[in-house]
C-alpha atoms as one frame of an Amber mdcrd trajectory, in Angstrom:
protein
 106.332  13.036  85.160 108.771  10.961  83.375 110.366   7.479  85.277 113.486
   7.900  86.307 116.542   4.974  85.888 119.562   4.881  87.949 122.388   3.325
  86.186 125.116   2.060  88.678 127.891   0.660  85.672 131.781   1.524  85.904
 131.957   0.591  82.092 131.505   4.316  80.456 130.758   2.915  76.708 127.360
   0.877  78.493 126.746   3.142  80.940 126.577   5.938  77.919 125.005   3.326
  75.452 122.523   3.015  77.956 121.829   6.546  79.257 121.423   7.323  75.010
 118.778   4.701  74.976 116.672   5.229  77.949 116.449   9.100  76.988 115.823
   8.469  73.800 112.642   6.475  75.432 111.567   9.246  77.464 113.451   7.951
  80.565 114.936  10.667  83.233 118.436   8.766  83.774 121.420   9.126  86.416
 124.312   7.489  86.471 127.241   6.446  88.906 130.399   4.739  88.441 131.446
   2.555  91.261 129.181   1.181  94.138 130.342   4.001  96.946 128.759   6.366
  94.148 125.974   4.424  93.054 124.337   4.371  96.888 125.096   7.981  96.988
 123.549   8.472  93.703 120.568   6.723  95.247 119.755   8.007  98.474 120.197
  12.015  96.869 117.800  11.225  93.965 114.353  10.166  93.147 114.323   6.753
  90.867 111.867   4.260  89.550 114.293   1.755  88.399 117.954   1.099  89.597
 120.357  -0.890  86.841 123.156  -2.468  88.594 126.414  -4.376  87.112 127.726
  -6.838  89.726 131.163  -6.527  89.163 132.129  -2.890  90.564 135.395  -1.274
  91.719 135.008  -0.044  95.310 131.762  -1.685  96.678 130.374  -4.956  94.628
 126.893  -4.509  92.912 125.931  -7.418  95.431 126.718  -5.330  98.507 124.738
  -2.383  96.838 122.081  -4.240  96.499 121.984  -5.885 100.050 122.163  -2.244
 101.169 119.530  -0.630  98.954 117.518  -3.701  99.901 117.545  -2.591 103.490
 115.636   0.548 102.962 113.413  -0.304  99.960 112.244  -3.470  99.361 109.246
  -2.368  96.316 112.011  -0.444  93.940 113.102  -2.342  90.802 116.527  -3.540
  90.437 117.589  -5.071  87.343 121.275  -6.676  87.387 123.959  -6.256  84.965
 125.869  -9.224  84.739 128.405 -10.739  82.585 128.429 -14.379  84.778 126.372
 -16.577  82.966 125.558 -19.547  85.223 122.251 -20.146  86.820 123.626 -20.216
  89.938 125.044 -16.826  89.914 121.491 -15.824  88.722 119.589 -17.013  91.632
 121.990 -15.811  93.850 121.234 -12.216  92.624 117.617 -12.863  92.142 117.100
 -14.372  95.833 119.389 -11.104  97.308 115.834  -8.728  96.161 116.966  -8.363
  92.627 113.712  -8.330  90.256 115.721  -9.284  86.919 119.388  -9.771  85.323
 120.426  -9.475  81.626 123.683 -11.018  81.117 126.129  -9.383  78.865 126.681
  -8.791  75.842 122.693  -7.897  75.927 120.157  -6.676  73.309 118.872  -3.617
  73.762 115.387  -4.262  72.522 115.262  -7.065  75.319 116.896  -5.058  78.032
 114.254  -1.980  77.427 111.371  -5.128  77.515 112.666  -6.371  80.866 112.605
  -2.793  81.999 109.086  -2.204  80.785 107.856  -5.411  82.672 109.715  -4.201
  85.625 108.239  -1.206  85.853 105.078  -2.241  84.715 104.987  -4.455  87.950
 105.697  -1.611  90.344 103.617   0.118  89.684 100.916  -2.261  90.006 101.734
  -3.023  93.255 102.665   0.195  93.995  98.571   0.688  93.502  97.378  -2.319
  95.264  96.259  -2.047  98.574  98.393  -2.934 101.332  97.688  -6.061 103.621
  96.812  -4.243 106.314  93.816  -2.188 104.497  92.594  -5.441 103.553  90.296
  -7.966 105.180  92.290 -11.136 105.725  92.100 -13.511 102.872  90.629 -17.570
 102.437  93.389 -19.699 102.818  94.993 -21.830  99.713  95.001 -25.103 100.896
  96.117 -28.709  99.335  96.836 -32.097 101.578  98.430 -29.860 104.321  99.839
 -27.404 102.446  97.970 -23.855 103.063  98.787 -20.369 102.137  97.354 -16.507
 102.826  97.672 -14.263 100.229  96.929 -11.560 102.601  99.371 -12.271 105.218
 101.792 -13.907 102.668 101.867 -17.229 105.597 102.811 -20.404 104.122 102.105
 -23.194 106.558 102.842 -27.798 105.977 100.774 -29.589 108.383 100.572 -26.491
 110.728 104.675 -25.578 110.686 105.445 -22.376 109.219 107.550 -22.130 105.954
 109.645 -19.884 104.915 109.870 -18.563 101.679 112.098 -15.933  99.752 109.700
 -13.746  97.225 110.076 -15.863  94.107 109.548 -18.600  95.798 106.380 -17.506
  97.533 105.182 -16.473  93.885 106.191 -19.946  92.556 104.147 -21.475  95.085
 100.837 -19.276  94.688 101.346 -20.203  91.101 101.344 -23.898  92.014  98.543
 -23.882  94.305  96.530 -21.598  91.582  96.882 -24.561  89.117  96.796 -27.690
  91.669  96.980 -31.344  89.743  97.568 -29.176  86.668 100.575 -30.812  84.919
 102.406 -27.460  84.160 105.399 -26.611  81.389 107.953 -24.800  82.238 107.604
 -22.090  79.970 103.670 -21.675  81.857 105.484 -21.579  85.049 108.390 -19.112
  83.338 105.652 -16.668  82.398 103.136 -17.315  85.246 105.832 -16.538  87.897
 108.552 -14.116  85.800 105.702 -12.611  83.669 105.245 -12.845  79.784 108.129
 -10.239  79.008 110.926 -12.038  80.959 113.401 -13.800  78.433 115.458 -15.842
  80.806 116.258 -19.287  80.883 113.611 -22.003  81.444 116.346 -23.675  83.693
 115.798 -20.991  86.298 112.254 -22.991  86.746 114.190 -25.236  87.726 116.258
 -24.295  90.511 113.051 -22.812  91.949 111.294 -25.885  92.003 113.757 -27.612
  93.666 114.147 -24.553  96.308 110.315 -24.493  97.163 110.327 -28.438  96.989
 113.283 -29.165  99.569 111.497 -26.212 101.933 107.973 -27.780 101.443 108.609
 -31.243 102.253 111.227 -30.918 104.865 111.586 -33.655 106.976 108.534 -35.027
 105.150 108.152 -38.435 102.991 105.000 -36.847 101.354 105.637 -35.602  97.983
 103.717 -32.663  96.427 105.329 -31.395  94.073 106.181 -33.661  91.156 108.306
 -33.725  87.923 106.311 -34.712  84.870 109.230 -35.947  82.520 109.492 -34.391
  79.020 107.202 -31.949  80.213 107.163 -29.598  83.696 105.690 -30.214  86.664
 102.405 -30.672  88.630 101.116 -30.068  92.371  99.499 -33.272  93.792  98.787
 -35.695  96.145 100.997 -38.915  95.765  98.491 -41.787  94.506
């Protein structure tokens, strides 16, 4: 059975640009025009992937997505956006979103990013859950321990905690510990090798999982390696 793509977009020429090019790649698609419609649109149908502008008349794409959020965490979302800062990007990324394009887009990227999104979901979609697992080893560096079973995070015994990227960011770390690290590793170690976005958004990250990490804390972990990315270790 084919995937199926919601398109929430009150701009009718992308909205139809889009639904042209998703069918003509074998997608089912659905479309709604304004964010009251677009959570109708959602709870009536079946989808696979949801593609949401921010900026919609009625209810904003960010409310949407808080509210689709709240009954599925696992389904795709993929933001339409024509703000361009990085701060407007993390904002939608750290509210569940799984991607953004920023517009005026390409459509060869945009179908990539939806590949890679769906290519994701369904790999966890066929992953066992936690629960039908055994519990995990523990990641641990100089205090710093994490279960990828559990998903705990834990500093010298206090819990952390951590949005999803930011968890991911931090496996990714401990993974490659007193690895010096670019950012375009970390870019397509964390955001996967289809994702086209800024290296910036590396970033922003770092300093998110760096400020929880070492709250309170003199002890350094994570460290900038000028000219070059970062690393995970110890302070010498």
């Amino acid at each position: 059975m084919k995937e199926a793509i919601l398109i929430i977009e009150d701009e009718e020429k992308i909205a139809r640009l889009l639904e042209i090019e998703l069918e003509a790649e074998g997608y089912g698609v659905g479309k709604a025009k304004n964010g009251t419609d677009g959570i109708d649109a959602y709870r009536s149908g079946h989808w696979d992937l949801i593609m949401l502008d921010i900026m919609l008349p009625e209810m904003s794409g960010i409310e949407v997505l808080r509210r689709i959020r709240q009954l599925d965490e696992r389904i795709p979302v993929i933001l339409l956006t024509a703000k361009s800062s990085v701060e407007d990007k993390v904002s939608g990324l750290d509210l569940g979103a799984n991607d953004y394009v920023t517009k005026p887009f390409r459509i060869e990227e945009l179908l990539a990013r939806i590949r890679a999104a769906l290519r994701l979901h369904n790999t966890v979609a066929n992953t066992p859950s936690a629960e039908a697992l055994p519990e995990g080893d523990w990641i641990s560096f100089a205090g710093l321990r994490l279960n990828e079973q559990t998903r705990e995070v834990l500093r010298d015994g206090d819990p952390v905690e951590l949005t999803p990227r930011e968890y991911d960011l931090l496996v990714f770390l401990l993974k490659h510990q007193r690895q010096v690290l670019s950012r375009e590793q970390i870019l397509q170690g964390v955001w996967g090798y289809d994702y086209y976005g800024d290296t910036n958004i590396v970033d922003v990250y770092i300093r998110y999982v760096r400020k929880k990490i070492n709250h309170d804390r003199a002890r350094e972990l994570i460290h900038t390696v000028r000219g070059v990315g970062y690393v995970l270790k110890e302070q010498s």
